[in-house]
C-alpha positions in Angstrom: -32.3 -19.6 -16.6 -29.4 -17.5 -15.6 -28.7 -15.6 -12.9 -28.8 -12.6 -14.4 -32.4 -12.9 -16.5 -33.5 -14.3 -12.5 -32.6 -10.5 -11.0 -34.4 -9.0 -13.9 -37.7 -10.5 -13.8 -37.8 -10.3 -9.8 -36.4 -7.0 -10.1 -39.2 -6.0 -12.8 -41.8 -7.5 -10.3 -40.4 -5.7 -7.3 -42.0 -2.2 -5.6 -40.4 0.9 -6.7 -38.9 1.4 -3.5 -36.9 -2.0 -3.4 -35.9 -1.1 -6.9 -34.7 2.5 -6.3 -32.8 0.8 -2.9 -30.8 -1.8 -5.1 -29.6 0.8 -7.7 -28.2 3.4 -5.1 -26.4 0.6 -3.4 -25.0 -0.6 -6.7 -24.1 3.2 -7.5 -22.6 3.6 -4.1 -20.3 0.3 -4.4 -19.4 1.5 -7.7 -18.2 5.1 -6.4 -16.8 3.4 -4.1 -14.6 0.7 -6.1 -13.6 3.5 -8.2 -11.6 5.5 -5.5 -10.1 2.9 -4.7 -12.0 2.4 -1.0 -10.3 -1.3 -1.0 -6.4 -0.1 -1.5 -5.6 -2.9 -3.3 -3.7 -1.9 -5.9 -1.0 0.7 -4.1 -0.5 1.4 -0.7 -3.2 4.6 0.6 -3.0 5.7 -3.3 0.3 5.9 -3.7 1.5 8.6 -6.4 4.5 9.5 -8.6 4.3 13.0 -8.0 5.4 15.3 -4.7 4.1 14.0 -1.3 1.4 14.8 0.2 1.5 16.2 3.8 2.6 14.8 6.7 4.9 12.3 5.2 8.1 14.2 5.8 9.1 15.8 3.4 9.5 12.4 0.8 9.4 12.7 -2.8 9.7 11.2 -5.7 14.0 11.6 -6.1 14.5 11.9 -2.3 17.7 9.9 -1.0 17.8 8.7 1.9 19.1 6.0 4.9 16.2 3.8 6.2 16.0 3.7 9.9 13.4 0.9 11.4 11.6 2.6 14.4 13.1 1.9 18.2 13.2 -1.5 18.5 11.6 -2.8 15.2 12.7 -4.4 12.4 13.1 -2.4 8.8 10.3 -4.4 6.7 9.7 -3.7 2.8 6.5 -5.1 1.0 7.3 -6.4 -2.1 3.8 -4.3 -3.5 1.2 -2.3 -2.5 -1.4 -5.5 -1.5 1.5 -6.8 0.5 2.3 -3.7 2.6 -1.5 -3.4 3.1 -1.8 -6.8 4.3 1.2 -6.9 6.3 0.7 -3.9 8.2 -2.9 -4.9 9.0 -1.5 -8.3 10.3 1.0 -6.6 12.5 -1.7 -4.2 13.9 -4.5 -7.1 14.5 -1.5 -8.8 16.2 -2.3 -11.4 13.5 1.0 -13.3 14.0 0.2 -15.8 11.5 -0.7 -14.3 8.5 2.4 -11.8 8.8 4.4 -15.0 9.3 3.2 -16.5 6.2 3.6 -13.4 3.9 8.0 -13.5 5.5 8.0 -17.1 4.3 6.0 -16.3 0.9 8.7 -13.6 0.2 5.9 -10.7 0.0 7.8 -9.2 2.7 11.4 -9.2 3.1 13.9 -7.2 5.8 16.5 -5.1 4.8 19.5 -4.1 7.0 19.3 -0.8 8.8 20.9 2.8 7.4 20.5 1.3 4.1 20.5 3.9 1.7 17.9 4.0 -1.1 16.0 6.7 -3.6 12.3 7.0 -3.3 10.0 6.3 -6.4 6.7 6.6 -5.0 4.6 8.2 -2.4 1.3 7.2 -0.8 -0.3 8.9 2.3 1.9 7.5 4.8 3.7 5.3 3.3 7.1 4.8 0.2 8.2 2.9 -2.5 12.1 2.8 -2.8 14.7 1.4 -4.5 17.5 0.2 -2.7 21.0 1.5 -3.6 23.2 -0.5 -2.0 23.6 -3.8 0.6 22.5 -7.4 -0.4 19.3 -6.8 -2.0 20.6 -3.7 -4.4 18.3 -2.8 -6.8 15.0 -4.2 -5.5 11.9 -2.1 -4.0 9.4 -2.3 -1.7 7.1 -0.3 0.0 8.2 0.8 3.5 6.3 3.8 6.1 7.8 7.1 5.7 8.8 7.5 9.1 11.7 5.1 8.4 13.1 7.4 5.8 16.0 9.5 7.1 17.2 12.4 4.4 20.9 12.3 3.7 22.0 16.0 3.8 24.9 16.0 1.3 25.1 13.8 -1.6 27.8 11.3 -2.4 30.3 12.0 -4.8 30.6 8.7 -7.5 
């Protein structure tokens, strides 16, 4: 018998109040998988429209110069699942597991006042596209307090 026809019949044999119990929790974790409560798929629910606020200012368009923090590197994740489990690492200290996502290539550095265009914008975080040094024309999620606004535009 499979699993499923096994959680009907106890399920039909079960008190109301068991029954009533497993629905709401399977109607909360459904709520909840719908909003996205896990983050897995962009970074704090990253959108393609304006920012939201408190992330400086960033928008979709924006060009700017990264700048790491004082005395951090300038990381980008390669996605949103990488920046989530990267930053987590680096909060936990989890040394390890933010080692092992450098070596996958999940996570990669770029050099500082690098300047690149934003594409996306999640609560707290960017996606951008680097416009010039060695890795040109990737992008990677980064936090916005590493963007820096460049006041006038370069002439090409």
């Amino acid at each position: 018998m499979s699993a499923e026809k096994r959680a009907l019949q106890w399920l039909s044999g079960a008190p109301l109040g068991l029954v009533l119990l497993v629905g709401a929790a399977a109607l909360f974790g459904g709520f909840w998988w719908l909003s996205n409560g896990g983050r897995m798929t962009r970074p704090a629910s990253a959108q393609t429209g304006a920012a939201p606020a408190g992330s400086i200012g960033a928008s979709v368009g924006t060009l700017a110069r990264l700048q790491p923090s004082p005395g951090q590197s300038l990381w980008l994740a390669r996605d949103g699942r990488a920046y989530d489990l990267f930053w987590r690492a680096q909060s936990a200290p989890d040394t390890d597991g933010a080692r092992a996502m450098i070596e996958a290539g999940a996570v990669f550095t770029v050099e500082e006042d690098t300047e690149a265009r934003v594409t996306a914008v999640g609560r707290g975080c960017v996606r951008v596209r680097l416009l010039e040094g060695e890795r040109q024309g990737q992008e990677g999620w980064l936090p916005s307090p590493c963007l820096h606004a460049i006041e006038a535009r370069r002439d090409f």
